[in-house]
C-alpha positions in Angstrom: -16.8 -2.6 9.4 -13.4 -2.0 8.2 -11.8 -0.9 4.9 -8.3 -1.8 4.4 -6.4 0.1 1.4 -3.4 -2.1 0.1 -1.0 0.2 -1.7 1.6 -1.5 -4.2 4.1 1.3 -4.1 4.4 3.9 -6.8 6.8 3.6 -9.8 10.4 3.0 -8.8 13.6 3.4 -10.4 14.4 0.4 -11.8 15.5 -2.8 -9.8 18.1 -4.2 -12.8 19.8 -0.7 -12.9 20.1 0.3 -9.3 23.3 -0.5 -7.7 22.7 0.5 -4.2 20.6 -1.3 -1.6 17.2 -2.6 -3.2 15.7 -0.7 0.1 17.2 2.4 -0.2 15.4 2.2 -4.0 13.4 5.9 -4.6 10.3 6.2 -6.8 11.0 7.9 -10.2 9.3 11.4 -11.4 6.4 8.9 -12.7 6.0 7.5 -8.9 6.3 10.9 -7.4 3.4 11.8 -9.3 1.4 8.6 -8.4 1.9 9.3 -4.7 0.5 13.0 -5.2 -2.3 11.2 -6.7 -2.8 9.0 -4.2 -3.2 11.6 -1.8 -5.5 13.0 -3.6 -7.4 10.3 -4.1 -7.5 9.5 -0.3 -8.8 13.1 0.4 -12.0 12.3 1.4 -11.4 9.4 3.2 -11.4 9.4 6.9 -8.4 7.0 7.6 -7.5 5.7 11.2 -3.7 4.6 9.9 -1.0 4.6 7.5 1.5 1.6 7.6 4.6 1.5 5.5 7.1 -1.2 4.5 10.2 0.8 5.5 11.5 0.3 2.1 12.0 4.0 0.3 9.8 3.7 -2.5 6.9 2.7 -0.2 7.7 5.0 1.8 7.9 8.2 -0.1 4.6 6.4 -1.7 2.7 7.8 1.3 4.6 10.8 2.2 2.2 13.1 0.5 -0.9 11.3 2.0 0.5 11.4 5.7 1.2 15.4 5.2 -2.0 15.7 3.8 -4.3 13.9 6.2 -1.7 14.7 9.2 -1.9 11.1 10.2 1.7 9.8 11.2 3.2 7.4 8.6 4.2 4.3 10.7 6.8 2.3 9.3 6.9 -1.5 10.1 9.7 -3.3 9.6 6.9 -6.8 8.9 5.8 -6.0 5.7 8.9 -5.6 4.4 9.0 -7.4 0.8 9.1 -11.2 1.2 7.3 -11.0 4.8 4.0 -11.0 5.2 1.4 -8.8 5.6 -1.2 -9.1 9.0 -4.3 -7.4 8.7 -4.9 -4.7 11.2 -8.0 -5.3 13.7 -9.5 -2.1 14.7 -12.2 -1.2 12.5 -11.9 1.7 10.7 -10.4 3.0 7.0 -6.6 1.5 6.8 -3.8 2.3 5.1 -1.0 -0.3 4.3 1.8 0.4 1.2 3.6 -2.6 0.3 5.6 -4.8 -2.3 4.6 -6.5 -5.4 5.2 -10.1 -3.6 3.5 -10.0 -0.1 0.3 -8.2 -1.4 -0.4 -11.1 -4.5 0.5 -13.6 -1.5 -1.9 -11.9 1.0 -4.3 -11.7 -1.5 -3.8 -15.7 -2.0 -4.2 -16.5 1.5 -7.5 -14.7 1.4 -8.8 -16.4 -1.4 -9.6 -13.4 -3.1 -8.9 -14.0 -7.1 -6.4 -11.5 -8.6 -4.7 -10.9 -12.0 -2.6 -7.8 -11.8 -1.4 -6.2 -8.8 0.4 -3.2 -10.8 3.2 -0.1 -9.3 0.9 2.0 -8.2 -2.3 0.4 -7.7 -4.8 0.0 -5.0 -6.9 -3.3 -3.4 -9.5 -2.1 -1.5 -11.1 -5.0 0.9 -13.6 -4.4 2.9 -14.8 -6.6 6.3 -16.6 -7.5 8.5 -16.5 -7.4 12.3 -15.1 -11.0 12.2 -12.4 -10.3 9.3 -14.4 -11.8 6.6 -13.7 -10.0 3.3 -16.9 -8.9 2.0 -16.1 -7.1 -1.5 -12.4 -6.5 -3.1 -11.9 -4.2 -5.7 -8.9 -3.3 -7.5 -7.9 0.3 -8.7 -5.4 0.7 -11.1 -2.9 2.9 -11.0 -2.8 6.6 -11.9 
């Protein structure tokens, strides 16, 4: 069994105003306190991994979780927005903070109906030993 935790990243400062690199992009006050309760959230949770799009927001998204849980906070460069995103296989309680774009799409590919996919939010999908998506559930954002 696996439980796989897709994270749209926390509230960012916004994209029409920021005039550096879109990747460089950090969360607002609203965000940072989305991540903290994230973290929270996650407390109980025995996770095997935390993956990261190695955009800012996403990943100061899960800096409070990885210092909480003390699991490292693995950035990959693949699910950076407009790639994307491969499942992991290893069963266990997963971890994976992306973009609004490549979570809707994943979420497509898996035939798994959807109508919001907010800053913030959570998907959790659970599956089988062969992949197969048994339940998603979506967890707005706090």
């Amino acid at each position: 069994m696996q439980k796989i935790y897709l994270i749209r990243h926390a509230k960012a400062k916004n994209r029409e105003k920021w005039t550096g690199d879109d990747r460089a992009r950090p969360l607002r006050m609203r965000g940072r306190r989305q991540s903290l309760a994230m973290a929270a959230f996650f407390e109980s949770i025995p996770l095997v991994s935390l993956r990261t799009s190695p955009a800012r927001r996403c990943v100061q998204t899960l800096e409070p979780l990885a210092e909480r849980s003390g699991l490292p906070l693995n950035v990959d460069e693949s699910i950076m927005e407009g790639r994307p995103i491969e499942l992991p296989e290893e069963p266990g309680e997963h971890v994976i903070c992306a973009h609004g774009d490549n979570i809707p799409d994943l979420l497509d590919s898996l035939e798994i109906p959807f109508d919001q996919c907010q800053t913030g939010s959570i998907w959790i999908l659970t599956r089988d030993e062969n992949g197969f998506v048994l339940d998603a559930e979506y967890t707005r954002p706090a």
